[in-house]
C-alpha positions as a Markdown table, in Angstrom:
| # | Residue | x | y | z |
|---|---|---|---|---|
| 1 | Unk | 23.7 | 9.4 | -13.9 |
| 2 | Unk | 22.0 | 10.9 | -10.7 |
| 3 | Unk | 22.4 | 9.2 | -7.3 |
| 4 | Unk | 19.6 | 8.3 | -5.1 |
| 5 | Unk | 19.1 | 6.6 | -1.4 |
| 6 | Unk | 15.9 | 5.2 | -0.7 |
| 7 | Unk | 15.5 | 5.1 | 3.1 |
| 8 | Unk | 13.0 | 2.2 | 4.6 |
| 9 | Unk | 13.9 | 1.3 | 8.1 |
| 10 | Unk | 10.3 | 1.5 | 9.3 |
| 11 | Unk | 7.4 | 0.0 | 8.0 |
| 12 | Unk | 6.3 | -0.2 | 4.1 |
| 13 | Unk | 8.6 | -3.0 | 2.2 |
| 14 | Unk | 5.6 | -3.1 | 0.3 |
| 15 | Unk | 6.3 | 0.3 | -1.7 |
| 16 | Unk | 10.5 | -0.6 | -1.0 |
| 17 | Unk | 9.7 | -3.9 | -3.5 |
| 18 | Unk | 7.6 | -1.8 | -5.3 |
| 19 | Unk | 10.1 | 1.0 | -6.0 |
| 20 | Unk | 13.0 | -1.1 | -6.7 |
| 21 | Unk | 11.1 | -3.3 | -9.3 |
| 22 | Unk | 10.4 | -0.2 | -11.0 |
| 23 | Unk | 13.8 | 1.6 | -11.0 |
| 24 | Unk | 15.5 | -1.7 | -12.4 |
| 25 | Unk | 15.2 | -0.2 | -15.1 |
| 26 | Unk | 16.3 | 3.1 | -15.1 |
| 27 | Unk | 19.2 | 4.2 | -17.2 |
| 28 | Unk | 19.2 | 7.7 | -15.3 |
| 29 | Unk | 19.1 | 6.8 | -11.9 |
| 30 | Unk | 21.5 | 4.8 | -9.4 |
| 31 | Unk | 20.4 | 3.8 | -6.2 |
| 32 | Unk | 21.4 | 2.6 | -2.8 |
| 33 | Unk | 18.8 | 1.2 | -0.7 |
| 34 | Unk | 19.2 | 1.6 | 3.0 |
| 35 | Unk | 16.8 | -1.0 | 4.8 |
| 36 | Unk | 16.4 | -2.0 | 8.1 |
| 37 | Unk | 16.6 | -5.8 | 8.7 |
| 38 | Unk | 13.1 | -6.5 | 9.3 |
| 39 | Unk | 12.4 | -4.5 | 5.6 |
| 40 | Unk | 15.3 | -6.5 | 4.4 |
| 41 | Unk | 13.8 | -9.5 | 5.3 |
| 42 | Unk | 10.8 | -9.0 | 2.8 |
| 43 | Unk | 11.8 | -7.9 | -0.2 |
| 44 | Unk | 13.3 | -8.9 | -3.0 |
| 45 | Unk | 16.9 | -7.6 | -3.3 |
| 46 | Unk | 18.0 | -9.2 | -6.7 |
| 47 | Unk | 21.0 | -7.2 | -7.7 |
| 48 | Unk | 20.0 | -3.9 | -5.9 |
| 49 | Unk | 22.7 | -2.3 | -3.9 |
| 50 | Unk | 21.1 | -2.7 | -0.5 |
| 51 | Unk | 22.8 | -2.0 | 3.2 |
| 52 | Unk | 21.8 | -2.9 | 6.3 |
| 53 | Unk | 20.6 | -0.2 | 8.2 |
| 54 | Unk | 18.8 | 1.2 | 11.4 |
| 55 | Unk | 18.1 | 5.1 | 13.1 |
| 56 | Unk | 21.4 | 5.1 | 14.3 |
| 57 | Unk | 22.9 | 3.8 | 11.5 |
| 58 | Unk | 22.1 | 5.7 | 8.5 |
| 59 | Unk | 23.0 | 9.4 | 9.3 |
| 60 | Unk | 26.8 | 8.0 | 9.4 |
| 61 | Unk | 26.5 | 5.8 | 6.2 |
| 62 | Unk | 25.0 | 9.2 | 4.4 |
| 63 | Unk | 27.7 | 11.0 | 5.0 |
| 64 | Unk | 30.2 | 8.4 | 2.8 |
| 65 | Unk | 28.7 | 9.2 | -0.1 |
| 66 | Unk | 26.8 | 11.9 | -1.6 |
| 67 | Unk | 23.7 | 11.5 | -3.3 |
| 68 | Unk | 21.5 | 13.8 | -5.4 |
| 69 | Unk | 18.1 | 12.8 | -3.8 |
| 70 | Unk | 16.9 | 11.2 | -0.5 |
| 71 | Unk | 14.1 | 9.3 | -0.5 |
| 72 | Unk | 12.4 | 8.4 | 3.0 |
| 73 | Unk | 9.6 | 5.1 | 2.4 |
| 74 | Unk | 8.0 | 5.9 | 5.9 |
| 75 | Unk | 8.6 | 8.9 | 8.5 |
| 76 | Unk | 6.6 | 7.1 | 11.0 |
| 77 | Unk | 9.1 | 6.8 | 13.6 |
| 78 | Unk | 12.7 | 8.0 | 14.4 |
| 79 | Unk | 11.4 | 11.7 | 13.9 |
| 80 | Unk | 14.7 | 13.4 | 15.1 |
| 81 | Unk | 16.4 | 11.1 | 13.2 |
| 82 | Unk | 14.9 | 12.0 | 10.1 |
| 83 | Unk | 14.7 | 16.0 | 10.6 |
| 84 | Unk | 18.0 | 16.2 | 10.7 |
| 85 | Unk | 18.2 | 14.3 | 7.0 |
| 86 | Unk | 15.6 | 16.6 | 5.9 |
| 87 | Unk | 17.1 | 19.5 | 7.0 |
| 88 | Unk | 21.1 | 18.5 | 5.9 |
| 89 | Unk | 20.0 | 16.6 | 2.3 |
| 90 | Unk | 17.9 | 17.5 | -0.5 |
| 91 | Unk | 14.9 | 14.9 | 0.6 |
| 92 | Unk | 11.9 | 14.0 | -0.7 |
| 93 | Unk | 9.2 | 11.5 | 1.8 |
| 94 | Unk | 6.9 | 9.7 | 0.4 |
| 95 | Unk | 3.3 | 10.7 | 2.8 |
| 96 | Unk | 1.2 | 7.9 | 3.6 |
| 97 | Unk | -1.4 | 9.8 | 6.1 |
| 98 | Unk | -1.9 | 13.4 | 4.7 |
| 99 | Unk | -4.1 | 14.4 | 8.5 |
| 100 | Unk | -1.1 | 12.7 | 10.2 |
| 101 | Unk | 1.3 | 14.9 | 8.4 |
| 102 | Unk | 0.1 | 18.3 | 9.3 |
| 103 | Unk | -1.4 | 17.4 | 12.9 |
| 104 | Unk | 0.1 | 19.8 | 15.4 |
| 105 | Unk | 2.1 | 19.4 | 18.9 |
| 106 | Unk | -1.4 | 19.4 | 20.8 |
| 107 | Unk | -2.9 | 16.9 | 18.6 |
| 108 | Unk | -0.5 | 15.0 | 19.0 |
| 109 | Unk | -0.1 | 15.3 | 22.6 |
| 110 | Unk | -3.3 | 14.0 | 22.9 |
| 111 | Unk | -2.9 | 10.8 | 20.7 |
| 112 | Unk | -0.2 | 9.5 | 23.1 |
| 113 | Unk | -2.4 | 8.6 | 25.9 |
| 114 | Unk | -4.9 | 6.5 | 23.0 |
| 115 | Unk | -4.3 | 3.5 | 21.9 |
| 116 | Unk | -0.7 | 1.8 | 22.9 |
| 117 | Unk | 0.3 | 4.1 | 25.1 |
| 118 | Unk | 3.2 | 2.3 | 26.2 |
| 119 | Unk | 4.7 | 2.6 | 22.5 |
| 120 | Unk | 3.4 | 5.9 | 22.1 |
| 121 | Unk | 4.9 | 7.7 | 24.7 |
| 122 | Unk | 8.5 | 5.7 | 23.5 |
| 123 | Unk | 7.7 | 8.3 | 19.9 |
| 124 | Unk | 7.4 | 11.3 | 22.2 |
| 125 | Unk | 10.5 | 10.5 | 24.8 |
| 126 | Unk | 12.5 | 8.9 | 22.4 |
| 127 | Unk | 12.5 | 9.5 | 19.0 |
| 128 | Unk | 10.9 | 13.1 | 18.7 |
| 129 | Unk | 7.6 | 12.9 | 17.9 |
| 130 | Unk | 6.5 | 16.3 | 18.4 |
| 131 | Unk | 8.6 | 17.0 | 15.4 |
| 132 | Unk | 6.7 | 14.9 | 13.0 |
| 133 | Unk | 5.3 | 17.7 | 11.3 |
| 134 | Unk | 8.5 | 19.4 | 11.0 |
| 135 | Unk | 9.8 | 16.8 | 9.1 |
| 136 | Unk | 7.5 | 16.9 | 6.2 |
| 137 | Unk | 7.0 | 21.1 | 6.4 |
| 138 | Unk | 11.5 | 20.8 | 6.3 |
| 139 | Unk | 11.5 | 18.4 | 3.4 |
| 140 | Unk | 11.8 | 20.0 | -0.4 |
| 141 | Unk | 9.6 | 17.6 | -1.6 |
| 142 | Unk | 6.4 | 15.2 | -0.5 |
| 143 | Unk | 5.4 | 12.7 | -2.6 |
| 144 | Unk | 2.0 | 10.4 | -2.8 |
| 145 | Unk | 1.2 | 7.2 | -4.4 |
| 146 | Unk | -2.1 | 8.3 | -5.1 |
| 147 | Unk | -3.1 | 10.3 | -7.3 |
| 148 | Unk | -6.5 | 11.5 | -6.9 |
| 149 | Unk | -4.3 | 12.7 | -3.3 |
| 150 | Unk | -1.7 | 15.0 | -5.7 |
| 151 | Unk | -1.6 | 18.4 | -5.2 |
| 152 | Unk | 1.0 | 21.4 | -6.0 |
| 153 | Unk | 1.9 | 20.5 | -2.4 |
| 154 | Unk | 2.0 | 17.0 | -2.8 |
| 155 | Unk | 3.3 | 15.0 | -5.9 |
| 156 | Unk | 2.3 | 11.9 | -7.6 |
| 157 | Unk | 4.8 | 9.4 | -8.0 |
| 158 | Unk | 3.6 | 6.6 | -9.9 |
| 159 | Unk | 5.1 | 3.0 | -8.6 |
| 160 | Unk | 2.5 | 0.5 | -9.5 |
| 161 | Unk | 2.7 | -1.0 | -13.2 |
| 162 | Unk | 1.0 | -3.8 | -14.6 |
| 163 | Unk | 2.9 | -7.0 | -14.5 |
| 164 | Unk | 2.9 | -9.2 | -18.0 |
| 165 | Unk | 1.7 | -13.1 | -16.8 |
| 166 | Unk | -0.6 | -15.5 | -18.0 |
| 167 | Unk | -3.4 | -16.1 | -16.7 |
| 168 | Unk | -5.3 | -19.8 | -16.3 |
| 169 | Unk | -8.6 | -20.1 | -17.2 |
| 170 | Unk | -10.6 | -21.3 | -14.1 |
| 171 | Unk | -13.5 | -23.6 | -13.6 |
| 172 | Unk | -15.0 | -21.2 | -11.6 |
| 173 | Unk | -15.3 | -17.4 | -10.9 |
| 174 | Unk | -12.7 | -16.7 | -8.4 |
| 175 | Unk | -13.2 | -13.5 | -6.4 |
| 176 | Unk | -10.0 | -12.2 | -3.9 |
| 177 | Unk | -10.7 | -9.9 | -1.5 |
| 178 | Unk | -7.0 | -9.1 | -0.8 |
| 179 | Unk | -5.9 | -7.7 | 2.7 |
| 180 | Unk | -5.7 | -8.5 | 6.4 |
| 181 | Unk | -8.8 | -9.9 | 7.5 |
| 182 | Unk | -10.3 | -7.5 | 10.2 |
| 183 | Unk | -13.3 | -5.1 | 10.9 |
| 184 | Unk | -10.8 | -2.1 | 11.4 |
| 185 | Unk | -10.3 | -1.4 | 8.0 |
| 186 | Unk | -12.3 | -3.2 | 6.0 |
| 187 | Unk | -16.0 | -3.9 | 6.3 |
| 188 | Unk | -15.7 | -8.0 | 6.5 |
| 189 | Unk | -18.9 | -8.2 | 8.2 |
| 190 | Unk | -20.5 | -7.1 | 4.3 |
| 191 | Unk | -18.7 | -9.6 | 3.1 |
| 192 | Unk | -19.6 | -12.6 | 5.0 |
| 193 | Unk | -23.2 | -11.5 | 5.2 |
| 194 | Unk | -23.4 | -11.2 | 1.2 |
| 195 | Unk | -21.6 | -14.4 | 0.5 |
| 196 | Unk | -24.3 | -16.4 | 3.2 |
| 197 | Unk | -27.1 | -15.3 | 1.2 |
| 198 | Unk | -25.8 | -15.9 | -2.3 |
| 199 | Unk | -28.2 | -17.4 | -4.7 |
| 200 | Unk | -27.0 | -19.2 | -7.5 |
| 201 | Unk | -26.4 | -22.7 | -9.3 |
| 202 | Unk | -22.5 | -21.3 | -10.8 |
| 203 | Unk | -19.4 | -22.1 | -9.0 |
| 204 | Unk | -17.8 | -19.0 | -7.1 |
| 205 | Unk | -14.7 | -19.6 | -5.1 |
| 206 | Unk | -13.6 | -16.4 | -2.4 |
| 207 | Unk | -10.5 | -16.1 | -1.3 |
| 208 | Unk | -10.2 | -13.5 | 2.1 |
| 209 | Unk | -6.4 | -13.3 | 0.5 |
| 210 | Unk | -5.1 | -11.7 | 4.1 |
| 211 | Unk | -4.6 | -13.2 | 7.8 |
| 212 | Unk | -7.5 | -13.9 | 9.8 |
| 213 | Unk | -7.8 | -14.2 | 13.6 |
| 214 | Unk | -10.0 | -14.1 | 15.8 |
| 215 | Unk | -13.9 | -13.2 | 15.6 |
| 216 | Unk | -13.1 | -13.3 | 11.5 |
| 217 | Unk | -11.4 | -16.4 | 11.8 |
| 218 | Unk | -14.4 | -18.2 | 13.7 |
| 219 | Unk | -16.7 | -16.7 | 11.4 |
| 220 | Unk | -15.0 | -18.3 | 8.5 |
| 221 | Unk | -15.0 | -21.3 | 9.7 |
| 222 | Unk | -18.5 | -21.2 | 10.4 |
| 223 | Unk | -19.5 | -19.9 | 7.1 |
| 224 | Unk | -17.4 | -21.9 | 5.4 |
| 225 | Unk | -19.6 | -25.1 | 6.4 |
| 226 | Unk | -22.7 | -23.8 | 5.5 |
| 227 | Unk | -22.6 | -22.5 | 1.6 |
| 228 | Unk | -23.4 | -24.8 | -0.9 |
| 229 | Unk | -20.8 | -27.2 | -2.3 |
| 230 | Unk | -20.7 | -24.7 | -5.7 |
| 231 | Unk | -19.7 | -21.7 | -3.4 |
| 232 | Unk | -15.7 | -22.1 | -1.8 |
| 233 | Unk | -14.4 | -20.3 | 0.5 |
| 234 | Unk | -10.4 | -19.6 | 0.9 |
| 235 | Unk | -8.8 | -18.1 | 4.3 |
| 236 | Unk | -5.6 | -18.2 | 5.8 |
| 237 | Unk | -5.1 | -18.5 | 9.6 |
| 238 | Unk | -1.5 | -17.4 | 8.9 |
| 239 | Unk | 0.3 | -14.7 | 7.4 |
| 240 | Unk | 0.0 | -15.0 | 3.5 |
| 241 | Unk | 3.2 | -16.5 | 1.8 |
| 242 | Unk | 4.3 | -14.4 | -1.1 |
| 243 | Unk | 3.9 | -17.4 | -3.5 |
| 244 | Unk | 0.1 | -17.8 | -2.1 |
| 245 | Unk | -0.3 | -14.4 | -2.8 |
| 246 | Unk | 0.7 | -13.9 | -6.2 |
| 247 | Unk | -1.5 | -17.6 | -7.0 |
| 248 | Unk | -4.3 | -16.1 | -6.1 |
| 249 | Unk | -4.3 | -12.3 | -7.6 |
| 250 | Unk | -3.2 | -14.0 | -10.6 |
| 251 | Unk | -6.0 | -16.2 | -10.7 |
| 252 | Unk | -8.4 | -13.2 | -10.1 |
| 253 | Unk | -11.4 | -12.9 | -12.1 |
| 254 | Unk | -12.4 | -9.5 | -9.6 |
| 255 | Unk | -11.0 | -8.3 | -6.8 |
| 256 | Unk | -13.9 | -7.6 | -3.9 |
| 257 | Unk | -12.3 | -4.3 | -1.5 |
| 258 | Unk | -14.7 | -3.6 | 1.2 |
| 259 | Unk | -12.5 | -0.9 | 2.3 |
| 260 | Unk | -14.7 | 1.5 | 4.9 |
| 261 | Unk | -14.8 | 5.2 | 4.0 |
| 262 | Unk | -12.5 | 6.1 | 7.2 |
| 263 | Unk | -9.8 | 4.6 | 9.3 |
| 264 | Unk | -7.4 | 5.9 | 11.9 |
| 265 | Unk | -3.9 | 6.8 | 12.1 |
| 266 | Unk | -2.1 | 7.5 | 15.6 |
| 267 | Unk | -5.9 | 8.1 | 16.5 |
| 268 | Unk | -6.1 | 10.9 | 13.8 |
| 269 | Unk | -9.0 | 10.5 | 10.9 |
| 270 | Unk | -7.9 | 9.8 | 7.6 |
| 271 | Unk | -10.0 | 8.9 | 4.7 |
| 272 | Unk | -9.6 | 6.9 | 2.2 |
| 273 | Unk | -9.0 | 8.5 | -1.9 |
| 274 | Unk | -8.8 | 11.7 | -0.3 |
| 275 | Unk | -6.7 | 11.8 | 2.7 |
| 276 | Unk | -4.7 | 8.4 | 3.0 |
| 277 | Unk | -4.4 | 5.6 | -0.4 |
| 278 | Unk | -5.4 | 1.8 | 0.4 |
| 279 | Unk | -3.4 | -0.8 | -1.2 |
| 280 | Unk | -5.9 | -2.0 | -3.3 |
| 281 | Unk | -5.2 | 0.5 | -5.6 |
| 282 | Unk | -2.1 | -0.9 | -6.4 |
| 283 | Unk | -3.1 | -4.3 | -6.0 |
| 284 | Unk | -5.7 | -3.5 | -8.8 |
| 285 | Unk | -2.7 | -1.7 | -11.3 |
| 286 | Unk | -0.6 | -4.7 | -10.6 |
| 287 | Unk | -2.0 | -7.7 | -11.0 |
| 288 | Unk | -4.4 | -6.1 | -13.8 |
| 289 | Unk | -7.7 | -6.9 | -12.4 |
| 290 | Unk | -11.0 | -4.7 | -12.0 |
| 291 | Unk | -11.6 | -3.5 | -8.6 |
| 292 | Unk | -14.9 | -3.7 | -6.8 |
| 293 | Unk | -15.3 | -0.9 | -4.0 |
| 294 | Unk | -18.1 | 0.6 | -2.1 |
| 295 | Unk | -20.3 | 2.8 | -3.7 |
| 296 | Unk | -19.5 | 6.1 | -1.7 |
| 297 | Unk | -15.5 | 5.6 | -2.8 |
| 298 | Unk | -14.4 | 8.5 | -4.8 |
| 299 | Unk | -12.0 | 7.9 | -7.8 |
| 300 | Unk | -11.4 | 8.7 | -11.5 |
| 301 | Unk | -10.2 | 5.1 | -12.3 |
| 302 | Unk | -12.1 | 3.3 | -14.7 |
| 303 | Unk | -11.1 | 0.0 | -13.4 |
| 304 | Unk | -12.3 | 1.0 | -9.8 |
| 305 | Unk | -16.0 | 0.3 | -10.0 |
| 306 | Unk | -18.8 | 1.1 | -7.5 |
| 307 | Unk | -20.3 | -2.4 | -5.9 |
| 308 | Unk | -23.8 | -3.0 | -7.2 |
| 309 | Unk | -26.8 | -4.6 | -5.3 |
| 310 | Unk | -26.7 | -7.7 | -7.1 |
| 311 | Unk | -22.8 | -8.9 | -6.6 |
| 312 | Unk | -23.1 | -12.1 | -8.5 |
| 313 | Unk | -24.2 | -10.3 | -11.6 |
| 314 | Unk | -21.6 | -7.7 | -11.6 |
| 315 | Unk | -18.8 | -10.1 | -11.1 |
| 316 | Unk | -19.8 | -12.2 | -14.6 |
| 317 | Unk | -20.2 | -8.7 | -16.0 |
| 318 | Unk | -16.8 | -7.5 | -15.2 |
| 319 | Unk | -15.0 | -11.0 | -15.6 |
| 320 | Unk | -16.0 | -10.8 | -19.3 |
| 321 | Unk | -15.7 | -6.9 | -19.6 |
| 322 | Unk | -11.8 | -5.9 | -20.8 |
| 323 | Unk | -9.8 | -2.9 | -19.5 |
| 324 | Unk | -6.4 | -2.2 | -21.3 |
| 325 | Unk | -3.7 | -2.0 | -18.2 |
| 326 | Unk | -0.6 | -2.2 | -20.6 |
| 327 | Unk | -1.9 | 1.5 | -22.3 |
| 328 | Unk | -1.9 | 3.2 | -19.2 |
| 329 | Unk | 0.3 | 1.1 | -16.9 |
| 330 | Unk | 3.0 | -0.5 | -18.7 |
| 331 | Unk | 6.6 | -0.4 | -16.3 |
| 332 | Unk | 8.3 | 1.3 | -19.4 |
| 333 | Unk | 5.5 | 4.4 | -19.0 |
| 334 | Unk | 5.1 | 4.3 | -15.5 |
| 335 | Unk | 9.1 | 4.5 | -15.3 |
| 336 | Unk | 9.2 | 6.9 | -17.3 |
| 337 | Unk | 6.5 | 9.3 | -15.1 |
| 338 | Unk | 8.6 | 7.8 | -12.0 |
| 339 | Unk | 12.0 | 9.7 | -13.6 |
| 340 | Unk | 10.3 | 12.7 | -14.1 |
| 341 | Unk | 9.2 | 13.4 | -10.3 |
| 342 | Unk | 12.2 | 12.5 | -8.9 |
| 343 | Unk | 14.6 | 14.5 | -11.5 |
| 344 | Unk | 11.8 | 17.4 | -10.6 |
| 345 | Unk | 12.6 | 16.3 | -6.5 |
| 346 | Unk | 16.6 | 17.0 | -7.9 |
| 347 | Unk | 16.0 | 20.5 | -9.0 |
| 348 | Unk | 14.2 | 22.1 | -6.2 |
């Protein structure tokens, strides 16, 4: 059996959760997860070995053991920390922001002084930020989630599989646009201006499945006393609770993703299906519910489908319309593609 370490001490519990729900499973694979305590805080640990960990921490607890693999969740942050596990272990890092990945010394240089520059300049005095690229060029492998973003460079490592659950039948159509609720990435505005002029006797119920603050928050509130009593509208002025969350994809007749074409990362472009994956994706695989995106979104998945003029319409089409998940994204086939990139990580 091969030994692993999964490394998240930064940011994504998110794909942590994900990639030990999947590896559960595994009959060829062992591993120890290294979390920081603010990952460790959010996931699930069942019966997953899982240690406590930090950036001065974890080159020390490597060296106890020896593993055939290192996977890093997020290179983010601590860059010396991880160049130096790239360049003493065989490593593979999961790439979140391809731009981000190859942007050079002076582009970087001149992302410090944008944005938080406080917490910036702590990446370049601190924790080696100008050797960000270096870390993913030193690494023998790079992996994405995506994988309309695979590439000889960059491998697809399927994580997302289609949970089994039964699903309530619901009075009315209930439409989750799952995220946080904010202009930056997603185009809310759309949403709120759609919703105010729906037309229709049926009973819809949205849920903004994501906190909301602010200019967003107001507007909800606002919105939500003036559609008709057969229109609802869900928000949360709070961070989502996991049990809220997994009601409402559940529930799901659609999912509504008004993701915008391009976002920012450390002030760097990135763009979405080609250069950087949005959750949704895996949203969509996991709960097992079509996917409603903007019409100029690239993608080869069926069950991502371009939003029409007439919303309303679509949404009975695709609530009756059936796509078969368990064929293509069952956890015993999307473990078994898993195994296969990371036993091809092993022998580079």
């Amino acid at each position: 059996m091969k030994k692993i370490a999964y490394i998240e001490i930064d940011t994504h519990a998110e794909i942590a959760q994900s990639f030990m729900d999947i590896m559960e499973d595994s009959e060829s694979f062992a591993v120890d997860y290294y979390f920081s305590k603010k990952i460790g805080n959010q996931v699930n640990k069942k019966n997953e070995t899982v240690f406590l960990s930090d950036s001065s921490m974890i080159l020390d607890q490597l060296k106890t053991k020896e593993y055939d693999l290192v996977v890093i969740g997020t290179v983010h942050r601590f860059f010396t920390t991880f160049l130096t596990i790239v360049q003493k272990y065989n490593a593979a890092l999961i790439v979140h922001n391809l731009n981000f990945s190859k942007a050079s010394k002076w582009d970087l240089f001149k992302s410090v002084f944008k944005g938080d520059v406080a917490y910036r300049l702590k990446l370049w005095v601190k924790e080696g930020l100008f050797n960000s690229s270096k870390v993913y060029e030193t690494s023998k492998s790079l992996l994405v989630l995506d994988e309309a973003l695979s590439s000889e460079k960059y491998r697809f490592l399927p994580l997302f599989y289609t949970r089994n659950f039964d699903k309530t039948e619901n009075d009315d159509k209930i439409v989750v646009i799952p995220g946080g609720v904010s202009q930056i990435r997603r185009d809310y505005n759309h949403i709120f201006e759609t919703i105010q002029n729906l037309k229709t006797d049926k009973r819809y119920t949205f849920v903004c499945l994501g906190k909301a603050k602010d200019k967003e928050l107001k507007k909800l509130k606002e919105l939500s006393g003036k559609v008709p009593e057969n229109i609802r509208i869900v928000y949360f002025s709070e961070r989502v609770s996991s049990g809220d969350f997994e009601k409402w994809m559940q529930d799901a007749d659609v999912l509504w993703c008004p993701i915008r074409e391009e976002t920012e990362f450390f002030s760097m472009k990135e763009v979405y299906g080609m250069t950087k994956m949005t959750g949704n994706t895996g949203d969509a695989v996991t709960y097992g519910k079509w996917a409603v995106f903007p019409a100029g979104y690239s993608t080869k998945l069926d069950f991502i489908v371009p939003e029409k003029e007439d919303i309303l319409e679509q949404i009975e089409q695709l609530s009756a319309a059936y796509f078969d998940f368990q064929k293509y994204y069952s956890k015993k086939e999307i473990l078994k593609k898993t195994e296969q990139i990371l036993s091809r990580s092993i022998s580079i």
